[in-house]
Structures are given as C-alpha cells and as structure tokens.
N, C-alpha and C positions, 0 to 999 in steps of 0.2 A: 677404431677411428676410421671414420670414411674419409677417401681422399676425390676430388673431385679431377676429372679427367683434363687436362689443358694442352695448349698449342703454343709453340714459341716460335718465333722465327731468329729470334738473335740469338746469339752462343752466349751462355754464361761468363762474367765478367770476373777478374778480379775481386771488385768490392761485393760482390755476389759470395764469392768463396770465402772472405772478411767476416761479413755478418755473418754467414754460415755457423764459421771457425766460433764468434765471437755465442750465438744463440747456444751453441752445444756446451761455451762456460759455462754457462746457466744453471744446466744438469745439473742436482745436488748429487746427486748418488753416484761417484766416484768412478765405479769402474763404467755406467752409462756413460760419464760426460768423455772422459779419455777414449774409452771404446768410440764415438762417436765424431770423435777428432779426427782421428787415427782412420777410417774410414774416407771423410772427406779427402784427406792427406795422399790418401793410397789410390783413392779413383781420379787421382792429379795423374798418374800414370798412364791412364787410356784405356789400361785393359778392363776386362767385363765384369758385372759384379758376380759374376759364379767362381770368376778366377780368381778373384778376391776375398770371397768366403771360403774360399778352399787351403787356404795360406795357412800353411803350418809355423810355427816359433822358427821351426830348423830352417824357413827360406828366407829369416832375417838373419844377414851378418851385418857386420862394418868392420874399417878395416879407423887409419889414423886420418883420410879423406873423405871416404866415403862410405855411406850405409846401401847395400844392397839385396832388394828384392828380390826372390827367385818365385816365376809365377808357373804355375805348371798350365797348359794351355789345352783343352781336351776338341780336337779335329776332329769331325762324320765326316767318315768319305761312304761314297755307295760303292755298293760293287756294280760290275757291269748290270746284273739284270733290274737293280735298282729296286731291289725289295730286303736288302740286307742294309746296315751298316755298320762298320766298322770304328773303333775309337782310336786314335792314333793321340799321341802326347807327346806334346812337345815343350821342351822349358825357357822361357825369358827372361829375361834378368836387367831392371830396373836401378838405375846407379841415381843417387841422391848425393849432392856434395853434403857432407858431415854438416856443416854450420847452418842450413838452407833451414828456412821455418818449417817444412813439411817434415825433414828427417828429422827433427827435434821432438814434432808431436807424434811421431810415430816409436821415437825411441821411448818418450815417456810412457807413453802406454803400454810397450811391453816390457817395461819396468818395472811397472805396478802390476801386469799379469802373471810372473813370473814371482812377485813377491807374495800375491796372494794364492796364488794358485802353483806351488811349484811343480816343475817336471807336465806343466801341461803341455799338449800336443798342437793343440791346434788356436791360432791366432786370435780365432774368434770362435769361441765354443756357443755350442746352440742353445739358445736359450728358449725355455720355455714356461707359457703364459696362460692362467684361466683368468675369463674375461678380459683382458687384455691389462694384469694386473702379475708380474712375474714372480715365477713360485721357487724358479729353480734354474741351476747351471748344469748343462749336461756337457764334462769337459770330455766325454766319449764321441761327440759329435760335432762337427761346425756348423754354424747360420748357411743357410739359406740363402740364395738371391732375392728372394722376395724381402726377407730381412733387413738385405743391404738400402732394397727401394726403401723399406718404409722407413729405416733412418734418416733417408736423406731426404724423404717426401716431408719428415716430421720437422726438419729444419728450414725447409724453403720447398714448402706447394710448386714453386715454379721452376721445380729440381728433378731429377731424376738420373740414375748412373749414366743412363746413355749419351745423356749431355756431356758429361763429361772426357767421351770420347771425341764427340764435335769437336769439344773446347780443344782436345789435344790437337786435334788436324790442323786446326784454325791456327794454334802456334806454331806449329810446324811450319805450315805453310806462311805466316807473317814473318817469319826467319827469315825464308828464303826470298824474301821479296825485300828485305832490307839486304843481305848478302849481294842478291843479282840485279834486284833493280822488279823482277817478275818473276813470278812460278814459273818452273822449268821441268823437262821429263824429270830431271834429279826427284826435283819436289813431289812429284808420282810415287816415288819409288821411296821414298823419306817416310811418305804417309803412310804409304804400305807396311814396311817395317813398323815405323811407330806403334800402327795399333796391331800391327799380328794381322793380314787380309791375306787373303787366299788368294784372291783375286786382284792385279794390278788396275783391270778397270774400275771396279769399285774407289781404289785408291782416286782413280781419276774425276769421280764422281765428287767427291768430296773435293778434292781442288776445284772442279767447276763451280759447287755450289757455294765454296768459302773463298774463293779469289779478294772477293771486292769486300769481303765479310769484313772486320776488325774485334776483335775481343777487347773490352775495357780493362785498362792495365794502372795498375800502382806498383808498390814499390816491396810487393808479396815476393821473396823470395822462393820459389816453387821447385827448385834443384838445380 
C-alpha cells in the first residue's frame, strides 16, 4: 500500500482518535483489530514508536487503580570526538487510571495475546508479510517502527506516531494554561518530562509553537 506524503498544521483531535479507535473495530481478524487499538492507545502516551514496538508483556502491570507502562527509552550520546556513539537506557513509566478507555483497550488486547499465544515475550511480536498478505507470527521478534507508521497511516492518511507526540505537548500545555491562567517555565519543564527530551529548549519550542494551539476535546477518557 502506498501512502501519500502530507502536511498538517493542527494537532490531532479527540474525535480524530474516536474514528480512529472506532475504523480499527472494523478489523475482522481479531488479533489485527485489538493489536491496532492497543497501539492507538499506547501512542496517547507521547513516547516514539520504536519505544513502543519494543514493549515487552513484562512492562505491563496494574495494580487495583492503575495499569502501568514501563517504556524502556534508548539515548545516542557522541563521545567527544564525535565519530562514536554510545546507547544509554533509560526507563519510563506511563500510569493509566484502571477505568480510563485507553487502559481498557490496552488490557484487552493483551488478554487475548496472552490467551493465544501464551508465555509470549514481546507485546507486539513481528509480523511478517509476502505481498503485503501476512503469512506468519514471529513471537521471537517485535514490530518495527515502520510497522507502528503503517498501522496508524492505515487508519487515518492524516496520522502519523509523531503526532501524537504534538498531541501530548499540546495537553500538557492546555493544563497549564487552565491551572495558571498561561504557560509558565513549569510548563517548559512539564513538556520536557512528558515526552522524555534531552534538551529543555526543545521543550520550549514546542510551548511556543502550541501556546495558542487547542486540541479538539470530547468526553474520551485518555488516563
């Protein structure tokens, strides 16, 4: 399937993530449609889709409030001469209130992963495809980032994971502007955290670019 290249200037909405949720019921084939929930659900968190294909069974717990994500987050640092780099790992941990719509479809799904597939390792095992017609489960390996794109490209052309990082800045920051009145350094440092940045200016970039933004909201419970 070819996807055609696009440009958005608004942050994905609410009812955006609705039809989304609502096109991947669709799925006939059971562990596609779940798989494909479950995804949507998890890039409500901010982080990347590499961090996301890489999610093993064991970084989902819950407890009697809340279900929580463990994302393991892999850092390039150079060395000085700048011709080396190094992998540094770091882990974050994603809290979901228990009753929230997203920790529901994420529990379901690996409900039915764990039922079909017991003792499997990895969240999202790799799957793979001739002519784009899937032949097999390989539960020794996990998806892809590209995998994660083409799920979500296949649900809404005017979608992509990275948005979904926008989308998280954008509420981050719409919080603090009903708490204070305005983004504040706080809010700098809010976004930072949120998505996992290295850099605080970066953060800052993203408040200047989403200040005046707004994300269209309903009544999606998202954690």
């Amino acid at each position: 399937m070819t996807y055609v290249k696009v440009k958005r200037k608004d942050v994905i909405g609410d009812k955006e993530i609705l039809d989304e949720l609502a096109k991947a019921n669709m799925i006939q084939d059971d562990f596609k449609r779940l798989k494909a929930r479950a995804i949507i659900a998890l890039l409500e968190s901010g982080k990347r889709a590499n961090e996301l294909a890489a999610l093993e069974v064991s970084d989902i717990t819950e407890d009697t409030r809340f279900l929580y994500v463990r994302f393991t987050l892999s850092k390039k640092r150079k060395t000085k001469s700048q011709k080396e780099k190094s992998i540094q790992s770091l882990q974050r941990t994603k809290t979901y209130n228990i009753s929230s719509d997203m920790a529901q479809i994420i529990r379901e799904y690996l409900s039915y992963l764990l039922q079909k597939y017991p003792g499997v390792k990895h969240l999202f095992p790799r799957l793979n495809y001739v002519f784009g017609n899937l032949v097999s489960i390989d539960l020794n390996q996990h998806m892809n980032r590209l995998e994660i794109w083409r799920t979500v490209k296949a649900l809404n052309p005017l979608d992509w994971p990275h948005q979904h990082r926008e989308r998280r800045a954008v509420k981050v920051i719409q919080q603090h502007q009903r708490m204070f009145g305005k983004a504040t350094l706080e809010t700098i440092f809010t976004v930072r955290k949120a998505l996992d940045l290295k850099e605080a200016a970066t953060a800052y970039r993203y408040v200047d670019r989403y200040e005046t933004q707004k994300v269209e909201e309903t009544d999606l419970v998202i954690s």
